[in-house]
C-alpha positions, 0 to 999 in steps of 0.5 A: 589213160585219161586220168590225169594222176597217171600222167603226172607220173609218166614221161616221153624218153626219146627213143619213145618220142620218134615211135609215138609210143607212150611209157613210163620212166621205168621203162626208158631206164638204161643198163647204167640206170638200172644198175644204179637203182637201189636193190635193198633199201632200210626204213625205220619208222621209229614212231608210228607202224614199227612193223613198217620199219625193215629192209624192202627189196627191189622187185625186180621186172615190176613196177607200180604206177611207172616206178620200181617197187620193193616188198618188204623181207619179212612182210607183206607191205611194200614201198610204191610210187603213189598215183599221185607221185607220192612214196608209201609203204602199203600193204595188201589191199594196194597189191590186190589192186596191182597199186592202182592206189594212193594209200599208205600206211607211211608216207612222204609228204613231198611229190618224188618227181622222179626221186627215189625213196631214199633221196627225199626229204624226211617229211614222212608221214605215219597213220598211228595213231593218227596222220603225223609228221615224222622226221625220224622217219628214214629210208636209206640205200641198205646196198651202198652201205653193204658196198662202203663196208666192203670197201672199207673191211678191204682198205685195212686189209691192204694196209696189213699185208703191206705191213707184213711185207716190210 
């Protein structure tokens, strides 16, 4: 615990205040929390590693540096929580090292605090072929959008029964 980039990524909740013990913020999360994180999200990196872009998959019961983690559907590369706070897309050599990392192939040049993926702002970087601002870059929650379309595919539905009925 004495390297100071794990603490700049861990916090106190405060049932862990009164026990002493130390955790990360994954760990204090609440059943309202969790149900709330995003279990898919899609990126698109337009320019730069293509291969990057995709849907990544919330890894559920593991986390990388205090923070949920998602691997990618089609690749071995996933999205973490960087020692130094940061989102990025890694691959293998970050996972062998149980993401005890701050590499990326694609990055976000903001320090999250706390902010999951798709609520930072898009100054995400790509290596390819060298490091380069991209803000087409995008990371969205591909879940909500499944929800909305739920939703709205059942609207209209309601609205042609009730139709019918007249």
């Amino acid at each position: 615990m004495g390297n100071s980039s794990c603490l700049q990524v861990s916090a106190r909740c405060g049932s862990c205040e009164s026990s002493g013990a130390f955790r990360f913020p994954w760990d204090c999360l609440g059943p309202a929390e969790f149900e709330s994180m995003p279990k898919e999200l899609r990126i698109v990196v337009p320019r730069g590693p293509r291969w990057a872009s995709g849907i990544y998959k919330l890894v559920e019961g593991q986390i990388a540096n205090g923070y949920p983690l998602w691997k990618s559907k089609r690749r071995k590369v996933w999205l973490y929580s960087t020692l130094d706070g940061k989102w990025a897309i890694c691959g293998k050599e970050q996972e062998e090292a149980s993401f005890y990392s701050t590499a990326g192939f694609v990055f976000c040049g903001t320090p999250h605090r706390g902010r999951m993926p798709e609520q930072m702002p898009r100054d995400w970087l790509h290596n390819h072929p060298a490091w380069t601002l991209d803000p087409d870059i995008s990371v969205t929650r591909n879940d909500y959008q499944i929800e909305v379309i739920n939703a709205d595919f059942n609207a209209p539905r309601g609205l042609s029964e009730e139709v019918m009925r007249d």
